[in-house]
Residue, then its C-alpha position, 0 to 999 in steps of 0.5 A: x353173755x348172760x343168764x338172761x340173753x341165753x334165755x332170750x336166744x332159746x325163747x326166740x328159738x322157741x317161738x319161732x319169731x321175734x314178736x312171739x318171743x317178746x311176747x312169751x318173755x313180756x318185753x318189747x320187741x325192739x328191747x329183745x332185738x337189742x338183746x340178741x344184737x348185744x349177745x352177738x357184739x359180745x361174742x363177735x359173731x352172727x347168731x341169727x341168719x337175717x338173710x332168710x328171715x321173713x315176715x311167716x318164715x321162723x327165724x334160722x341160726x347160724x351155725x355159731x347159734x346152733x352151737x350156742x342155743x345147744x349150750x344155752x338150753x344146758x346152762x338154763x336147765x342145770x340153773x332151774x336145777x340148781x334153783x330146785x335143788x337150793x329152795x329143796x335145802x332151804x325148805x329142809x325137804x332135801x339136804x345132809x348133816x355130818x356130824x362128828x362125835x365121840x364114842x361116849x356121846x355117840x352111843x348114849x347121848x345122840x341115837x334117841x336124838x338123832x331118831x326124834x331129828x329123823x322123824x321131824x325132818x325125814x327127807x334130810x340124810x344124817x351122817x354120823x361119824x364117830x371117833x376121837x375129839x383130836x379126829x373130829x376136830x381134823x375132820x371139821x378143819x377139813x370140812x369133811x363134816x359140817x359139825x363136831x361136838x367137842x369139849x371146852x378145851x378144844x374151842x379156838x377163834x376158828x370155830x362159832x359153837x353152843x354149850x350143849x351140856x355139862x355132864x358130871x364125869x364120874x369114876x366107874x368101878x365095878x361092885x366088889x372093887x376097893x372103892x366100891x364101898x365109898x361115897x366119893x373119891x379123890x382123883x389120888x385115890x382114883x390114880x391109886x389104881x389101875x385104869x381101863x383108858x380110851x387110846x389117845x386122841x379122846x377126850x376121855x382119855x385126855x381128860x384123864x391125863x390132864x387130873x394127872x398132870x395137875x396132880x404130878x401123878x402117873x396114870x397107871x394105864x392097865x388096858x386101851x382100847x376105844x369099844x365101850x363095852x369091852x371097857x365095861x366088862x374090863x370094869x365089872x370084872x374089877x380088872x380096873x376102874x376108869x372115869x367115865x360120862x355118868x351117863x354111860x353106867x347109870x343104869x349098868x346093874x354091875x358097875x357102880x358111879x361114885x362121884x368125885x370129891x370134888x366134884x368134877x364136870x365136863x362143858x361139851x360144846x357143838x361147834x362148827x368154822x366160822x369161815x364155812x356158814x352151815x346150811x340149813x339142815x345144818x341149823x335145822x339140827x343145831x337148833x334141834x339138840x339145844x331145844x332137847x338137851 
């Protein structure tokens, strides 16, 4: 049984007869005639009552053919459905993208993107999930998103994914702090003082812990905590200092940027499982941000 003799059986249904049906389906009549016999060996059973069938009399269903064109007439609709509902997608007139991102990029980098995104392509929903890189990683291994920006680190074979910008982590200390005065500072002068960090799982604060590391030196974590701008008050306050995307206090009034010496950057890449072909929202929207980068 198939696609096509289920819409054999409803056309036949339909028109009444077998030369109306072949005509409606463009066939010959005898090659619909074979059509419905091969659905009924297939089956094992009558599906036309023959015995009542005359030259002006439509045709009748047995009781098997009733309960078949009922379920064929379902199938065929939810298949046009379907077919509807794929080209909807493929035109980029129906369709979702689910993205997971960090705190940082969510809230500074994506919002102008993500409304320019919308305003080319306004029948696709976005959905934005923000978290830490360890969460959006899990999320993409469960495919509860379809893609994740996250850092070089975190690439594996199990993922495809571009490099969308390299952004110059930068140490964030408020106007009258000890190293408000310097040019450039050290990652020792930087550990030197108390931190202000993002709780584990970000990539933020990972970043921070692996300088430390290569250093041999313990970071001095004075607060946690994952709200952005509760990190900036901790840092215009002068409580602590932190390292941070330049792009988040370039225009912060009372927090100033001091690039490290060296200098220091950060591969963000958006990545999506090779395993699972992203759809064409999905491209639709990957292709949009390295376009606007």
């Amino acid at each position: 049984m198939d696609i096509k003799q289920l819409n054999h059986l409803t056309t036949l249904v339909n028109e009444g007869s077998f030369t109306k049906a072949a005509a409606q389906l463009h066939i010959a009549q005898p090659a619909l005639s074979q059509s419905i016999k091969r659905l009924e060996l297939s089956l094992g059973v009558t599906l036309i009552d023959r015995h009542y069938q005359g030259r002006n009399k439509p045709i009748t269903l047995t009781a098997e053919g009733n309960a078949l064109h009922k379920h064929a007439t379902l199938i065929l609709k939810q298949v046009q459905q379907a077919e509807a509902h794929i080209k909807s997608m493929a035109n980029l007139t129906r369709g979702e993208v689910r993205v997971a991102v960090s705190g940082m990029l969510g809230s500074y980098y994506l919002p102008s993107r993500l409304m320019a995104f919308r305003h080319q392509h306004p029948s696709l929903k976005l959905s934005l999930f923000e978290g830490g890189t360890r969460h959006a990683l899990a999320m993409l291994q469960k495919e509860e998103v379809d893609i994740a920006i996250v850092t070089s680190d975190d690439l594996t074979d199990e993922f495809d994914s571009h490099l969308l910008l390299q952004e110059q982590m930068v140490v964030a200390v408020g106007q009258n702090h000890p190293l408000a005065k310097q040019k450039e500072i050290t990652l020792k002068q930087f550990f030197n003082h108390e931190l202000v960090m993002f709780q584990p799982g970000y990539f933020h604060r990972e970043w921070i812990l692996k300088q430390a590391k290569q250093l041999n030196v313990e970071a001095n974590i004075a607060f946690e905590t994952n709200l952005i701008n509760l990190i900036k008050q901790v840092i215009s306050q002068e409580f602590a200092i932190s390292s941070v995307l330049k792009m988040v206090i370039e225009n912060e009034e009372t927090i100033l940027a001091k690039p490290f010496n060296p200098p220091m950057f950060l591969d963000l890449h958006i990545a999506w499982k090779k395993q699972r072909p992203i759809s064409q929202a999905d491209r639709a929207f990957v292709n949009f941000l390295m376009e606007n980068r």
